[in-house]
C-alpha positions as CSV (number, residue, x, y, z in Angstrom):
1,X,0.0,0.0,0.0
2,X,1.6,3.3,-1.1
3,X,1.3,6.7,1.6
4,X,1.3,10.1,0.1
5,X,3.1,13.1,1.7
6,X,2.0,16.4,1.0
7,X,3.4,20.1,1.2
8,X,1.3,22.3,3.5
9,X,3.2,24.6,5.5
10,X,-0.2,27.1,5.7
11,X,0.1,27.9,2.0
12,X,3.3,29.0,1.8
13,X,4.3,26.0,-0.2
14,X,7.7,27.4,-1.2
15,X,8.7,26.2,2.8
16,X,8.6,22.6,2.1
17,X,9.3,22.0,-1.6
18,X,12.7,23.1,-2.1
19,X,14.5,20.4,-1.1
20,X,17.0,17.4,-2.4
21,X,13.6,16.3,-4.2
22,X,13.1,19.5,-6.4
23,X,16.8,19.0,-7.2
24,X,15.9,15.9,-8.7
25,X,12.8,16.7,-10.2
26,X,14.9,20.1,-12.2
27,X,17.8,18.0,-13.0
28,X,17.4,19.2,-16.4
29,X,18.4,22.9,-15.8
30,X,21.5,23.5,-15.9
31,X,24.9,25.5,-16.2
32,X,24.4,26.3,-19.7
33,X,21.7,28.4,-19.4
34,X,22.5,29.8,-16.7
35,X,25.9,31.0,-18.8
36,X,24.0,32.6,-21.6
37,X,22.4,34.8,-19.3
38,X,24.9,36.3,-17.2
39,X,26.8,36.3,-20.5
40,X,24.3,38.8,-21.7
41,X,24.4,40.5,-17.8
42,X,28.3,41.5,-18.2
43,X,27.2,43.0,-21.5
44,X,24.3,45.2,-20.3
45,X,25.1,45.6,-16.7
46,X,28.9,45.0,-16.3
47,X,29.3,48.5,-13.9
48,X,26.7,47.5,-12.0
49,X,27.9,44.2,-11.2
50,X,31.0,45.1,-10.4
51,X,29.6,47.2,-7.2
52,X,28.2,44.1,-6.0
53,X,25.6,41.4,-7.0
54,X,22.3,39.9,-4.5
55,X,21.2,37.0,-6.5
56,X,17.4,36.8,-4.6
57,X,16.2,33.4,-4.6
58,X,19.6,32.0,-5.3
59,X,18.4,28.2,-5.0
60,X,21.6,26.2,-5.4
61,X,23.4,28.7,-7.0
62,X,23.7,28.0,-10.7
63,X,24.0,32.0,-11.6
64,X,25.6,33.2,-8.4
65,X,28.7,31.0,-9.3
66,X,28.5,31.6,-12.9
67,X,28.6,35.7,-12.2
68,X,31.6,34.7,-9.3
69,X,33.1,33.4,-12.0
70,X,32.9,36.9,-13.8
71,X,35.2,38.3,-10.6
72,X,31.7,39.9,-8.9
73,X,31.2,39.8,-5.7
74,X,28.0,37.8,-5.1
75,X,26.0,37.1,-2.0
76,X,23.1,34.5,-2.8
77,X,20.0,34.4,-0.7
78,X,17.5,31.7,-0.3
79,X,14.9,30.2,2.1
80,X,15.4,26.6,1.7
81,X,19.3,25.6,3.3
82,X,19.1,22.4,1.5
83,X,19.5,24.4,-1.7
84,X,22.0,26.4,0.0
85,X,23.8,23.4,1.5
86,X,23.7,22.2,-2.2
87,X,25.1,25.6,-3.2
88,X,28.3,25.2,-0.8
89,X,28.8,21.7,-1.9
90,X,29.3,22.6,-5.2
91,X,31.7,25.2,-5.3
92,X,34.2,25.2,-8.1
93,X,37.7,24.7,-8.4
94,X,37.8,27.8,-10.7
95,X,35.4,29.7,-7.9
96,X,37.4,28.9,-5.3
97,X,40.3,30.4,-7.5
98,X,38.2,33.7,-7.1
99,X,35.9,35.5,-4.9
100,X,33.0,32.5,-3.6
101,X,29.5,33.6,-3.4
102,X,28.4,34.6,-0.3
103,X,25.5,32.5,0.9
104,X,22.7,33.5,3.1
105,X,19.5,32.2,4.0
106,X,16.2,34.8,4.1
107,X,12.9,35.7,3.4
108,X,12.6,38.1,0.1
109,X,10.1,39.9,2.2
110,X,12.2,41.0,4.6
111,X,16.0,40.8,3.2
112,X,18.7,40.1,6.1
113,X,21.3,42.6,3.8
114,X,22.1,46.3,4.0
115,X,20.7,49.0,3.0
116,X,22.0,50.9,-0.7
117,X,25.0,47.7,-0.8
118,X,24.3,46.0,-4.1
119,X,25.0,47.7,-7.7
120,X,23.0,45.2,-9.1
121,X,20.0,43.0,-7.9
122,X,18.4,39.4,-10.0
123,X,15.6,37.2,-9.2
124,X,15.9,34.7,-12.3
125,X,14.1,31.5,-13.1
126,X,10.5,32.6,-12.2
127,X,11.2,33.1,-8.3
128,X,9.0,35.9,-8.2
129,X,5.6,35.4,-7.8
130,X,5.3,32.7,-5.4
131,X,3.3,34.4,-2.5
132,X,-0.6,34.2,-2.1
133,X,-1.0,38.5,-1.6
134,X,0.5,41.1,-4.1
135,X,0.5,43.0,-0.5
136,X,3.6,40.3,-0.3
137,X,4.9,40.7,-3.3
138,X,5.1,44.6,-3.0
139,X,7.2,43.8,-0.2
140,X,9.4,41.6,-1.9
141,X,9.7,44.5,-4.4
142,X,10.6,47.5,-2.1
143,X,12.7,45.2,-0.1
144,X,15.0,44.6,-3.4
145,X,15.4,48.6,-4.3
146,X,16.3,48.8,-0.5
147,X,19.2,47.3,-1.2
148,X,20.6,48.4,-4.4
149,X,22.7,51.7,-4.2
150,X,21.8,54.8,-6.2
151,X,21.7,54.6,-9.3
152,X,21.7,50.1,-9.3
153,X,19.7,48.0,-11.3
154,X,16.9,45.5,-10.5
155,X,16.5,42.7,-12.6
156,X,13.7,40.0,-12.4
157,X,12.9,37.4,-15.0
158,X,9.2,36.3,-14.9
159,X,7.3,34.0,-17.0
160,X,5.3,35.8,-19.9
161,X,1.7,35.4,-19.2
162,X,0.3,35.4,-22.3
163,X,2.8,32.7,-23.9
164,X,2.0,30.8,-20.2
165,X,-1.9,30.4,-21.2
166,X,-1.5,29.7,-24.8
167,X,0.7,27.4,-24.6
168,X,-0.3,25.7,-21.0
169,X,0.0,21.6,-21.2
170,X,-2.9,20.5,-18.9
171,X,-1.3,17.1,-17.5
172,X,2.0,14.8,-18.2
173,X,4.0,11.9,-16.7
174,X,7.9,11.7,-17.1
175,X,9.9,9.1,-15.5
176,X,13.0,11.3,-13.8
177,X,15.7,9.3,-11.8
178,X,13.3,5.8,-11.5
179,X,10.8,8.3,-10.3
180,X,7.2,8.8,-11.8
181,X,6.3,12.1,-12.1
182,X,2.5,13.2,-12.3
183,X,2.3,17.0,-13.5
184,X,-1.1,18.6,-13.8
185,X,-1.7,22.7,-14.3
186,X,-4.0,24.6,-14.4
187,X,-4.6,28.3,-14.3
188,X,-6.6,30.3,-10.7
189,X,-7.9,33.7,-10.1
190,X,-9.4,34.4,-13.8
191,X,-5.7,33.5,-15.1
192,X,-3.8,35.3,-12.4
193,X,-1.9,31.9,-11.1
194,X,-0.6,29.1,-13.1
195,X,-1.3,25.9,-10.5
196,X,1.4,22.7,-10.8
197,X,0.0,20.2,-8.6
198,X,2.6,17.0,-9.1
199,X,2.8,13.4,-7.8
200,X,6.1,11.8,-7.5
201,X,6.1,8.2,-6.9
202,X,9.1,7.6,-4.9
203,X,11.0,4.1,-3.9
204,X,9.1,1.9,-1.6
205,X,5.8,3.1,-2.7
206,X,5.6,6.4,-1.4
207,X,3.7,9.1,-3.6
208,X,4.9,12.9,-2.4
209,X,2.2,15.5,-3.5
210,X,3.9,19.0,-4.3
211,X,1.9,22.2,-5.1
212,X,3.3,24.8,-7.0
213,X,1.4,28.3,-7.4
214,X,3.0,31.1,-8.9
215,X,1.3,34.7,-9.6
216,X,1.5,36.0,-13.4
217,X,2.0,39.6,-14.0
218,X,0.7,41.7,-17.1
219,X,4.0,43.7,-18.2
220,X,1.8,46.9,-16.9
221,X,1.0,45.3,-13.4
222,X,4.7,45.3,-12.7
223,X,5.9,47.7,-14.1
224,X,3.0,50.0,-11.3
225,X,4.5,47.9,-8.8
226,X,7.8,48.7,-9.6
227,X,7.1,52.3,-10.0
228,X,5.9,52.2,-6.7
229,X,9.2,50.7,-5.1
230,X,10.9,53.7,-6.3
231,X,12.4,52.3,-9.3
232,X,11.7,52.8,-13.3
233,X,11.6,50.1,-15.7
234,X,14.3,50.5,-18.6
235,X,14.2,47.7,-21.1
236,X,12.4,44.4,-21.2
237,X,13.8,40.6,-23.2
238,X,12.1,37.8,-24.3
239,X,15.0,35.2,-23.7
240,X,18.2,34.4,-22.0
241,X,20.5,35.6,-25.4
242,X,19.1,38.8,-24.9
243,X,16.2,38.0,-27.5
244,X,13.6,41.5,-28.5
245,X,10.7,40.5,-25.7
246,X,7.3,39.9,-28.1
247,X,4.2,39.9,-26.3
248,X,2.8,36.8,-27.9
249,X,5.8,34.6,-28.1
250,X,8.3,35.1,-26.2
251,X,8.6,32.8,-23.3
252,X,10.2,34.7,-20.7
253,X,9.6,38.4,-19.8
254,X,13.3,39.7,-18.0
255,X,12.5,43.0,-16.8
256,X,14.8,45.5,-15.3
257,X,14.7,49.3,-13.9
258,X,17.2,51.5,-12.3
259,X,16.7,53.2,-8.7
260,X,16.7,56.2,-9.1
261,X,17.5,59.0,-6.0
């Protein structure tokens, strides 16, 4: 008889699920990508780095140690410490070569860092988005322009919303690691929140039951809310080679605005 485990934790799902599961489960995203886009960073931002990168929502540190690698200074932040943990295990011989990413664990909402430290500020890989109030998430917001020194850049990479519902795959099944993986979305709140709810069928007949729910923003809902946090959007891509962002097809919508004093 299989048991199911489920993530709770009072609907903050992001609490539980970030753990040496989800590593396995996103095996497939890797150092590549996460090259090509602070490839295009050092193009577009390369002063700003170099005053000093927060990497929000660092998970296990793919980009932090591709940017360390880049001779930034980088302090990752995360909630979960077994993606952290992960992060520290995997530092590189060519990292430790150079300045390491400093690690810290936090809530976005209320950023353990200093005020006006960071010349340059990234959420990346659709870590924005994950709370259940916008209240939150304009938290989240004001909390990242605290930190980035006059004149420093924010940049967040969301999921584009329109090429999210038109392109939405109701359910699948993948077999990852001798794991059976359920996947089912939907879309909540009149097409607000894309909904993952998964089942992965784990060795000795135990089914854990993961709920993802993440909030999708028009291009003019964030860019009020980042008005409002005291920064001003500047430019906007549709992909991690720096692709023009189009509105109906591009997959990811990278946003990022300067604080301006």
């Amino acid at each position: 008889m299989s048991k199911s485990v489920e993530n709770q934790a009072n609907g903050e799902w992001f609490r539980e699920w970030f753990d040496e599961l989800y590593l396995q489960v996103y095996a497939h995203r890797n150092r590549e990508e996460a090259d090509r886009l602070v490839e295009w960073m050092g193009v577009t931002f390369a002063s700003e780095a170099e005053r000093g990168v927060a990497d929000l929502a660092c998970g296990y540190g793919r980009h932090a140690r591709a940017m360390a690698e880049r001779g930034w200074e980088v302090t990752g932040l995360d909630l979960s410490m077994p993606l952290l943990r992960r992060a520290l295990s995997e530092q590189s011989e060519r990292t430790a070569r150079m300045v390491r990413p400093r690690y810290v664990q936090g809530d976005l909402r209320r950023l353990p860092l200093r005020t006006s430290a960071f010349g340059l500020a990234v959420n990346l890989f659709t870590s924005f988005g994950y709370f259940s109030s916008d209240s939150d998430h304009a938290a989240t917001l004001f909390e990242m322009a605290r930190i980035l020194d006059p004149d420093g850049i924010l940049l967040l990479d969301l999921a584009n919303p329109v090429h999210v519902r038109a392109n939405l795959v109701p359910e699948d099944r993948t077999v990852l690691n001798n794991m059976e993986v359920l996947q089912q979305r939907s879309l909540e709140e009149n097409g607000r929140r894309v909904v993952k709810n998964m089942e992965i069928g784990l060795p000795g007949g135990t089914i854990r039951k993961v709920r993802e729910s993440v909030r999708l923003f028009e291009s003019e809902e964030i860019e009020a809310m980042i008005g409002q946090a005291g920064l001003q959007v500047e430019g906007v891509i549709g992909g991690y080679h720096g692709q023009p962002f189009d509105p109906r097809e591009s997959s990811r919508m990278i946003v990022w605005a300067r604080k301006h004093n």
